[in-house]
C-alpha positions in Angstrom: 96.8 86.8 -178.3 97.3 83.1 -179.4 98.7 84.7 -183.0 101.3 86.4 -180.8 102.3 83.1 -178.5 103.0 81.2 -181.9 105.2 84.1 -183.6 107.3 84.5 -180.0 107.7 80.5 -180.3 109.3 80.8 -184.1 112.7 82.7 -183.1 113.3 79.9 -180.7 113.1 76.8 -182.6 114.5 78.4 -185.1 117.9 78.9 -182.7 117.5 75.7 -181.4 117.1 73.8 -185.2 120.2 76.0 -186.2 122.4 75.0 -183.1 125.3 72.6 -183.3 125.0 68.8 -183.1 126.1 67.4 -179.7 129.8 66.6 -179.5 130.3 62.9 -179.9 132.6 62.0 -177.8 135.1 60.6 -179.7 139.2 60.9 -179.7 138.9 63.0 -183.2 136.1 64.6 -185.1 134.2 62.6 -187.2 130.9 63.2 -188.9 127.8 61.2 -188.0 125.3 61.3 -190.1 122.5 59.0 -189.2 123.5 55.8 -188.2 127.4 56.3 -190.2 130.6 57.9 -190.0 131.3 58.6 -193.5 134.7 59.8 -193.9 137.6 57.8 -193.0 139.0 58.4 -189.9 142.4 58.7 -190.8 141.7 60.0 -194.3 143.1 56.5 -196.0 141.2 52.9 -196.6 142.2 50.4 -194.0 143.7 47.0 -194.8 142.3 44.0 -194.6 144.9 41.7 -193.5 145.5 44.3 -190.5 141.7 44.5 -189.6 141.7 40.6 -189.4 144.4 40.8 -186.8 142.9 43.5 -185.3 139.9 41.5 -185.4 141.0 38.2 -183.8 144.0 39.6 -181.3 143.6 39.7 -177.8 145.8 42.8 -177.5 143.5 45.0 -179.6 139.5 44.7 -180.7 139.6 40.6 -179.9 136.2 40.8 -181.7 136.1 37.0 -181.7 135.4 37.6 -178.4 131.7 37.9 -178.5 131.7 37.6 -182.4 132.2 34.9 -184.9 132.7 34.5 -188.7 132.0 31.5 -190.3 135.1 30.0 -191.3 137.4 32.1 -189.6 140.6 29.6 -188.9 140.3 31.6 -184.7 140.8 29.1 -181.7 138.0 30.6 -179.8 134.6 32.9 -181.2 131.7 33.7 -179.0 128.0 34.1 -179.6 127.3 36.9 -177.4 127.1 39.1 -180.3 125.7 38.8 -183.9 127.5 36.7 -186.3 129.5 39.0 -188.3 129.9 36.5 -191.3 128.3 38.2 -194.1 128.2 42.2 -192.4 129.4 43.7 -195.7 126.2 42.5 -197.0 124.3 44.1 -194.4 126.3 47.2 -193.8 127.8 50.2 -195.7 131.8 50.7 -194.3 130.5 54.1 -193.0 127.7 52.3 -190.8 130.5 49.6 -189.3 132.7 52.5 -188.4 130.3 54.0 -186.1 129.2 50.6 -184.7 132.8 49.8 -183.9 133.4 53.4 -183.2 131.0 54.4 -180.8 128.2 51.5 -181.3 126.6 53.1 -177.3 125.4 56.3 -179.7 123.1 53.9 -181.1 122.3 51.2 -178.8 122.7 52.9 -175.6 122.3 49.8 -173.5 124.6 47.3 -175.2 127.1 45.9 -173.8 129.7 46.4 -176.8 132.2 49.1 -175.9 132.4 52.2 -177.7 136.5 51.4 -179.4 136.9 55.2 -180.3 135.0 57.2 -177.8 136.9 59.1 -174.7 134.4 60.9 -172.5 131.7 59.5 -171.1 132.8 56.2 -170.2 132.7 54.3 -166.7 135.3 52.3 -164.9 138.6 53.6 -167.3 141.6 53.0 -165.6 143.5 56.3 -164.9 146.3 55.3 -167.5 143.6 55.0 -170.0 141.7 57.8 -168.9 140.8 60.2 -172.4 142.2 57.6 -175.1 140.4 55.5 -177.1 140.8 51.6 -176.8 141.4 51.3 -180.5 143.6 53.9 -183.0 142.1 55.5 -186.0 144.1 53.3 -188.3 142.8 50.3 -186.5 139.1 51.0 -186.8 139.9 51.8 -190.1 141.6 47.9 -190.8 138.4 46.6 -189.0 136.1 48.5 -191.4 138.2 47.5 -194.0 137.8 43.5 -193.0 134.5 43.3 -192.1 133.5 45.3 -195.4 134.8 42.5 -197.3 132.8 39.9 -195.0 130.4 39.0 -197.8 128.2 35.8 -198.6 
């Protein structure tokens, strides 16, 4: 009796292990594996120079907002997050692109947004409603900057 219980149980994990991953929410596919995205987003390296203004303006990721980098020539960086000055030490490119791209699927409680995720999120404006707050290309120039944030 028990011998059939555990063969009827097979079949079904077997569907469920063979199922697709959950959707992830975010403006364009992208692979997660782990605690990474590890294709490039848009399919090209970012830039540098780009990411760093990416980085410290107030009309895109303002970063320095809760971030700071140690040396970084920015009027204002906060402390509210981690110090970001040596993250390409810490970090692989693919693991800052989910972190900036949808850092909730890790750390469901923290208070950074998710930059490239478009369902799931509360208190959107209706204009911004299903896009994400930052483009492909610009997660792409952060992951390029803070890649090259080494000691």
């Amino acid at each position: 009796m028990i011998r059939g219980l555990v063969m009827a149980c097979v079949p079904i994990s077997f569907v469920a292990a063979c199922s697709p991953a959950p959707e992830t929410h975010l403006a364009s596919p992208a692979q997660i594996e782990g605690d990474a995205i590890t294709a490039s987003l848009t399919g090209e390296p970012g830039d540098t120079e780009r990411g760093l203004v990416v980085f410290t303006s107030r009309d895109q990721g303002h970063c320095v907002l809760c971030h700071m980098v140690d040396g970084l020539d920015a009027e204002f960086q906060g402390n509210a997050g981690p110090n970001l000055t040596v993250l390409g030490d810490r970090l692989t490119p693919a693991q800052i692109r989910l972190r900036i791209a949808d850092a909730q699927s890790i750390w469901p409680e923290t208070v950074m947004p998710s930059y490239y995720r478009v369902d799931g999120l509360n208190q959107v404006a209706p204009e911004y409603e299903g896009k994400p707050a930052l483009s492909a290309a610009q997660i792409e120039d952060l992951v390029a900057y803070l890649s090259s944030l080494k000691g």
